[in-house]
C-alpha positions in Angstrom: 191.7 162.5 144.9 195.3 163.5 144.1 198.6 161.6 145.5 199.0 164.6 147.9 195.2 164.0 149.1 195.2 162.7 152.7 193.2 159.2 152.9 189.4 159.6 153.4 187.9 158.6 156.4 185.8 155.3 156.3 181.8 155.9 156.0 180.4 155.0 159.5 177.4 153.6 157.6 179.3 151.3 155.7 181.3 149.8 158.4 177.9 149.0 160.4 176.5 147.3 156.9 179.7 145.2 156.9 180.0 144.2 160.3 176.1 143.0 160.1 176.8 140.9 156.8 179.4 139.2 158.7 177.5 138.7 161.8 174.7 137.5 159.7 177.0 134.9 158.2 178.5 133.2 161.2 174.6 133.3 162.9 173.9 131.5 159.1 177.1 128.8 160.0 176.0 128.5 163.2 172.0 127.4 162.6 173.4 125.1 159.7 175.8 123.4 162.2 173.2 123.4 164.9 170.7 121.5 162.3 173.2 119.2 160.5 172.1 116.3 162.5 168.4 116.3 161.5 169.4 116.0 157.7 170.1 113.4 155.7 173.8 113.6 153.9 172.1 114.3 150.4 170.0 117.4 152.0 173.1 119.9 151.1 173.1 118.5 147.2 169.1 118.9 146.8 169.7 122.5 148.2 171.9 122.9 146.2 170.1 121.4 143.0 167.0 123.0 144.1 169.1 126.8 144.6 170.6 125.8 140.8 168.9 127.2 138.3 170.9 125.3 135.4 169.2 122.1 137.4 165.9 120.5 136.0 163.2 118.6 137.8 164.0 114.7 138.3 160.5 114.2 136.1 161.4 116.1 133.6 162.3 113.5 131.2 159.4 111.3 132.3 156.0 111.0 130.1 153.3 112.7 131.7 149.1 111.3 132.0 146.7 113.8 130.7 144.0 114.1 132.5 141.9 115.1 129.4 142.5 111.9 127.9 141.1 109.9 130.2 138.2 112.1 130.5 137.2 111.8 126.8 138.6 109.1 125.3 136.8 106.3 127.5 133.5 107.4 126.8 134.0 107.7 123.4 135.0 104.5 122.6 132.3 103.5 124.8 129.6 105.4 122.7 131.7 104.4 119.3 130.6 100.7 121.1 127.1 101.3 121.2 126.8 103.0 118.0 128.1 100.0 115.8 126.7 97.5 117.9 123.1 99.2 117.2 123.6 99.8 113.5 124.8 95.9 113.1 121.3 94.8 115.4 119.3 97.1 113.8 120.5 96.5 109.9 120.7 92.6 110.4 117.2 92.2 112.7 114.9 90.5 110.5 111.9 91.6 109.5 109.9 89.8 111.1 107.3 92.4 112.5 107.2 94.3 109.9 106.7 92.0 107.1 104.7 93.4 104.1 100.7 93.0 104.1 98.3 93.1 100.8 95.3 95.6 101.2 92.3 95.0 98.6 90.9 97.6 96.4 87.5 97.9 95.3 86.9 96.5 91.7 84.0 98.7 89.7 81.0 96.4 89.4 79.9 95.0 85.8 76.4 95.9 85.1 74.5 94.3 81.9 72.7 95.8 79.3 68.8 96.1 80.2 67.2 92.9 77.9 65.1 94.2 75.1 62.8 91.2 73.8 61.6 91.6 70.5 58.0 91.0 71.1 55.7 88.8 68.3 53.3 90.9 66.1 50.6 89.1 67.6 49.2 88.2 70.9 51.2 88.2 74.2 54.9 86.9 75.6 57.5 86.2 78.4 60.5 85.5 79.0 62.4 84.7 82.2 65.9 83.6 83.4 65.9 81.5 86.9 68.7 83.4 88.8 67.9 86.5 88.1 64.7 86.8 90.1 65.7 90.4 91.4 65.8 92.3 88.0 62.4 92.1 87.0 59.5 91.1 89.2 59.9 87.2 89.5 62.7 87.8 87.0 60.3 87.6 84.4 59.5 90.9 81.7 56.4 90.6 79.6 54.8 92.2 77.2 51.3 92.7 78.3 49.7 91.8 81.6 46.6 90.7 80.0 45.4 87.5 80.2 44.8 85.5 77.3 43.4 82.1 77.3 45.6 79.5 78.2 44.4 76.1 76.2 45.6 73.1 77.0 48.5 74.8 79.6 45.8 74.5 81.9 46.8 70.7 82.0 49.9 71.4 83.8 47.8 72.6 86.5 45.5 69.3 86.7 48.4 67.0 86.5 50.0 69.3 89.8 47.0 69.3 92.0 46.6 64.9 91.0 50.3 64.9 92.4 49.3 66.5 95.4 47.2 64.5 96.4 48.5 61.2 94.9 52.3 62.2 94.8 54.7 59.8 92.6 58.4 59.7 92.8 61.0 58.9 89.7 60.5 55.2 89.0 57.2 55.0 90.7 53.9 54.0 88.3 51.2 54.7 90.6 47.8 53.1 91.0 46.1 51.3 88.0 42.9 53.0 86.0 40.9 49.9 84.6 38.8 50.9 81.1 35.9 49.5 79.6 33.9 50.1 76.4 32.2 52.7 77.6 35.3 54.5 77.8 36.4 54.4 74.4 33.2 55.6 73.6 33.9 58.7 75.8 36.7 59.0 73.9 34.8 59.3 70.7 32.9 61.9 72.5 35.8 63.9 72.2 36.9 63.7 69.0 33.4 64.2 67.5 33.7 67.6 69.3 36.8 68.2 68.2 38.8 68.1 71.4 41.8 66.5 71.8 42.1 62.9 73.1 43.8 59.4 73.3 42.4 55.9 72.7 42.1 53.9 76.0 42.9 49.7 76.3 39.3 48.6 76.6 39.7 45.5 79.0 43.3 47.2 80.0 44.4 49.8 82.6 46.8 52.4 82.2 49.3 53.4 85.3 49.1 56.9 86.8 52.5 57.5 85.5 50.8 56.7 81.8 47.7 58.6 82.6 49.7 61.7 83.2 52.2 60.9 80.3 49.0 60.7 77.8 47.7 64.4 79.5 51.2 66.2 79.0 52.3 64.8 75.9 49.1 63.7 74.1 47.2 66.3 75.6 44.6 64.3 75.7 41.2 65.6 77.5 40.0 62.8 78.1 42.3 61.5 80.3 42.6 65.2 82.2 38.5 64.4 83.0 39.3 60.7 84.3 42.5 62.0 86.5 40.8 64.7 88.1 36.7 62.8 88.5 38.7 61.1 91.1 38.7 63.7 93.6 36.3 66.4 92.2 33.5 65.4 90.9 32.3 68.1 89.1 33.9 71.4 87.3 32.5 73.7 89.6 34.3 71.8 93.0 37.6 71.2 90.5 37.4 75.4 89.9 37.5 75.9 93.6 40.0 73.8 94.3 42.6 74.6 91.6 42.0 78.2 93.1 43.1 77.3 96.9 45.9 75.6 94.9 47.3 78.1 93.0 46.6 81.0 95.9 48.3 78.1 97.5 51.7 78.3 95.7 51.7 81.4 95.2 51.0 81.6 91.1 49.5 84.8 90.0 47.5 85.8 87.0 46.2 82.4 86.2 42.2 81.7 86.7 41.1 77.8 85.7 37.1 76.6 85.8 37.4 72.5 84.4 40.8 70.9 84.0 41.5 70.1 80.3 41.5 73.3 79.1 38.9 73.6 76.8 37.3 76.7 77.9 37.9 79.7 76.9 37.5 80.8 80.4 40.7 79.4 81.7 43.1 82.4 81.7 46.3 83.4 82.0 48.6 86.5 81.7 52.2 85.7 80.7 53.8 86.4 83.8 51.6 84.1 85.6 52.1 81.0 82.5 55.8 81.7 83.5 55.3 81.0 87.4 53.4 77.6 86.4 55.7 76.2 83.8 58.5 76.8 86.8 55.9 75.4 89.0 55.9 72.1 86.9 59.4 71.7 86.2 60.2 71.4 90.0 58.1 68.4 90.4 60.5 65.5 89.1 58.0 63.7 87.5 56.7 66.2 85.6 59.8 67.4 84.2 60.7 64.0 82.7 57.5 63.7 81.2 57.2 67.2 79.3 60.6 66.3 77.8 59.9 63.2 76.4 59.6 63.5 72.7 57.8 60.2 72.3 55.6 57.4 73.9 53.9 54.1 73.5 50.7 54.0 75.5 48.5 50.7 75.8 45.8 51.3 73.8 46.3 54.5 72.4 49.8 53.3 70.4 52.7 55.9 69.2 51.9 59.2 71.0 54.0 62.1 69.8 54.8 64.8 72.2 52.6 68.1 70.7 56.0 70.5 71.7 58.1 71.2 68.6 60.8 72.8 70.1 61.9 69.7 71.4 63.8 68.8 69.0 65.6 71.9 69.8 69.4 71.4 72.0 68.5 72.6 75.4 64.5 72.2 75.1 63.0 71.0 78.4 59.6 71.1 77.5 56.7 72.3 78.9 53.7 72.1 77.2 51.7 73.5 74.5 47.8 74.2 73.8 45.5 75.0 71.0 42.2 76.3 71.0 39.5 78.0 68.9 38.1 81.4 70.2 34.9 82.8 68.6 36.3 81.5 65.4 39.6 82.1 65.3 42.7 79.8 66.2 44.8 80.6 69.3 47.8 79.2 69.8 49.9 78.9 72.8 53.3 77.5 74.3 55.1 77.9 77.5 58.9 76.1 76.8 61.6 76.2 78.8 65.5 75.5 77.3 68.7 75.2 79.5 71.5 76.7 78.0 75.2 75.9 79.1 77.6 78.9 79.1 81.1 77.8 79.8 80.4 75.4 83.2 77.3 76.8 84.0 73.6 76.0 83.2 71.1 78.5 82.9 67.5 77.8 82.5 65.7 80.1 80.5 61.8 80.2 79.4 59.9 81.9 76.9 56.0 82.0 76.8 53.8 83.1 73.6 49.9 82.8 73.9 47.2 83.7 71.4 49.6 83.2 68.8 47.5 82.9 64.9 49.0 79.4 64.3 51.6 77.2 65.5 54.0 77.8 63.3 54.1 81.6 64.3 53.8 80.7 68.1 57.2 78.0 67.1 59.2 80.6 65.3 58.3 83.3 68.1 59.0 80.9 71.3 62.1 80.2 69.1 63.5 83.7 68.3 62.5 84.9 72.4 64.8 81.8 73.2 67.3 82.9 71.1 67.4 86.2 72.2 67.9 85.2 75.7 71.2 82.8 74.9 72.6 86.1 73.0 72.4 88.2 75.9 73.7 85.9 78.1 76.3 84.7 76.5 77.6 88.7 76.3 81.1 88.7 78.1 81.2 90.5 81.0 84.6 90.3 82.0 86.8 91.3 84.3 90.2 91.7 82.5 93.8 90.2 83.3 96.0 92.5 85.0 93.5 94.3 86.5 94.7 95.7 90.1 92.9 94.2 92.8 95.0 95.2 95.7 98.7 96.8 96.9 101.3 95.8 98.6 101.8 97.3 102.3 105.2 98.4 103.9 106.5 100.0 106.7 108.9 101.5 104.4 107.1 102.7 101.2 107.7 99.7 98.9 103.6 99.5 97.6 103.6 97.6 94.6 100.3 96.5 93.3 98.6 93.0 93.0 97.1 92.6 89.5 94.9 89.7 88.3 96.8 87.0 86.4 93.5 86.1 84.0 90.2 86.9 82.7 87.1 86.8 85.5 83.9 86.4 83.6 80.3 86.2 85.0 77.2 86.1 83.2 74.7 88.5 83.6 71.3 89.9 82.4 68.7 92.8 81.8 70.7 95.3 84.2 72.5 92.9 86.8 75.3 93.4 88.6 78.3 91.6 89.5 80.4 91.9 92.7 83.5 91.1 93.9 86.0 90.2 96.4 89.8 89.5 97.0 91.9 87.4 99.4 95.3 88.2 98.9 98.1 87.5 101.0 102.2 88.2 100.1 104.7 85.1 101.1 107.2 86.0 98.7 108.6 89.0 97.3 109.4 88.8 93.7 107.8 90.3 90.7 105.0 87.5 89.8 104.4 85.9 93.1 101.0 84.4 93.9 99.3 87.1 96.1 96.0 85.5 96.7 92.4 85.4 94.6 90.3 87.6 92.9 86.3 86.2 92.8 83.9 87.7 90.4 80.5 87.0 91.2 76.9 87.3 89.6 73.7 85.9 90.2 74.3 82.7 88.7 78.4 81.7 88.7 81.2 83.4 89.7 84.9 82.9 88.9 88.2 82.9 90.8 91.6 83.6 89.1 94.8 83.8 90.6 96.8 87.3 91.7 100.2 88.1 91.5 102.3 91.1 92.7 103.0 93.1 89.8 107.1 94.2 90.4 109.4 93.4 93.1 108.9 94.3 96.9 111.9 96.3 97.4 113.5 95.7 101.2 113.6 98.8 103.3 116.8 101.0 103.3 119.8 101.0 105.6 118.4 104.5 106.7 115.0 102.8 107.4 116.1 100.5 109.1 118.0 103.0 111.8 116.0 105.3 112.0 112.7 102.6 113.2 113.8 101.0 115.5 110.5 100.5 116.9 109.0 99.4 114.0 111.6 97.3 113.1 112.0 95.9 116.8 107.7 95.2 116.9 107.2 97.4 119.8 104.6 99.8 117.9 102.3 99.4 114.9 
């Protein structure tokens, strides 16, 4: 618009807008007026802080609670807690429940050699071993199971069935036997046959205990008649009764008709000379009479006992005989030795019969004899270090339990040892005792000590929390 322009007319619309504005504004004054009495004094300044947008919030300044950590650290710690104070129970809780065990293994058996007697040339043999009854029948190998005839070893079986019936014990003499000259004449009887006999004290008496002492080491057969006239009478009643006798005790193989010996009839295989010489040696009296090398008998004087081999360590007796059969000399001797291996003593016998002289039937008892010790004295051992057992953990530590020493048994013609172990574990080191180890044959046995052979480790920190059962004894 130019200077010459007239003024323009105001807008109608824009005169209504003012006029409202202003009517708005005293309506505005008015309400704040008509409120002013419900508001405290500061209400104006936090309207108008509020209404400022250069104004911050009263808090703003202040720290401020997450509510995440309260959420997550709490816990936390509280499992942290637990966690540590399980790992310090379960790596400190002794070990009490799960303490290491020992477990046994088997040990192979020793078996020995089968026995291989060197048989003589001539005639028949045995041998035998007491304790080893179950390797042989009657532990006893032979030769032959013919019966040969048994000489004066039939006197063992007179002077058993007169101990029957009129029994002695060590120390004990027995009843009296009176003699007159008729029986020193009997006893020239004999020798004019050529039997064997002793002298008698005409006028005297000799004591059972001498009677039987002149039978076993004189073999005298005279005295075997006057023993054994006392309660049968006559051959045939003394044949009957020695066979109830032996059936009796069980002896085998061994067939008597008169009690000295002298006939050729009285047999015996050497199985069954074996079973009577064992027989005899059980009876206490017996046995001290056989070994005596020498005795001094009223009447008869120095008697020398007719077994060689006892001069012989070990020798025990028995008892020999000698006999002529259609001619020809036959020589037998049943003999019986103990022989001591370490601390054990082992009776052992040896029978030859029908021998062609006693020298030969000497040197033949002697070599069987000798045989016999060789084989048993064979070591059958059982060496040290051996493992006899293991060590048991929970945790895998298995070291093994070995012997500390030698285990030896003595064994024979195909025995067998056995074994067993009791081992326990107390201590945990490499060498600690860990119990026994027993070896046993048929006639010792020996028991060496057992040791764990390297350290028992203890279980792992990672064992130990990850079993807690285990560990705690609440499963196997």
């Amino acid at each position: 618009m130019t200077d010459t322009e007239a003024p323009t007319a105001p807008d109608p619309t824009d005169a209504d807008q003012a006029s409202s504005a202003a009517a708005g504004g005293a309506v505005e004054r008015a309400d704040t007026a008509a409120l002013q009495w419900a508001r405290p004094a500061s209400a104006p300044a936090a309207r108008r802080m509020h209404d400022d947008p250069d104004q911050g919030d009263l808090l703003d300044g202040m720290p401020r609670r997450s509510l995440l950590r309260g959420t997550v650290i709490g816990p936390t710690l509280i499992v942290l807690a637990v966690v540590a104070a399980y790992a310090a129970v379960t790596l400190l809780w002794p070990l009490t429940a799960v303490m290491p065990t020992a477990q046994s293994v088997d040990v192979a058996p020793l078996t020995a050699s089968a026995a291989a007697p060197a048989w003589p040339a001539e005639g028949s043999a045995a041998v035998a071993v007491d304790g080893f009854e179950s390797t042989s029948p009657e532990g006893t190998l032979t030769s032959t199971t013919d019966a040969a005839p048994l000489a004066s070893i039939t006197k063992l079986v007179t002077a058993l069935m007169v101990l029957d019936r009129q029994p002695l014990a060590l120390g004990e003499t027995g009843p009296e036997y009176a003699f007159t000259s008729r029986d020193r004449s009997t006893y020239w009887n004999y020798r004019a046959r050529g039997e064997s006999a002793l002298d008698v004290p005409v006028g005297g008496s000799l004591t059972e205990y001498q009677m039987l002492q002149g039978l076993l080491i004189g073999s005298a057969n005279n005295y075997a008649a006057r023993l054994a006239d006392q309660f049968w009478p006559t051959d045939e009643v003394f044949e009957s009764a020695a066979a109830d006798w032996l059936r009796t005790h069980g002896i085998s193989g061994i067939t008597v008709v008169e009690p000295s010996g002298i006939d050729s009839d009285n047999i015996g295989t050497p199985a069954g000379v074996i079973a009577l010489g064992r027989k005899a040696l059980e009876n206490p009296v017996i046995a001290e009479i056989v070994a005596t090398p020498m005795v001094d008998l009223p009447g008869a004087g120095e008697v020398t006992n007719t077994n060689d081999l006892l001069a012989d360590p070990g020798v025990v007796g028995i008892k020999t005989g000698s006999l002529f059969v259609n001619g020809r000399e036959v020589d037998d001797l049943a003999t019986a030795r103990d022989l001591t291996i370490g601390d054990t003593t082992v009776r052992t016998y040896a029978t030859v019969l029908a021998q062609p002289s006693d020298e030969l039937r000497d040197s033949s008892a002697r070599a069987l004899l000798a045989q016999l010790e060789a084989e048993l004295t064979t070591p059958y051992v059982i060496p040290a270090g051996t493992v006899v057992g293991s060590v048991e953990t929970a945790w895998g530590s298995n070291p093994e339990i070995r012997t500390t020493a030698d285990a030896a048994v003595i064994l024979w013609n195909g025995a067998a040892s056995s074994s067993s172990s009791t081992l326990t574990v107390d201590e945990w080191e490499a060498g600690s005792p860990a119990g026994t180890f027993t070896l046993t044959g048929p006639v010792n046995s020996t028991t060496v000590e057992a040791a764990v052979s390297a350290e028992i480790e203890q279980p792992s920190p990672w064992w130990r929390l990850t079993h807690p059962l285990q560990l705690f004894g609440l499963i196997d």
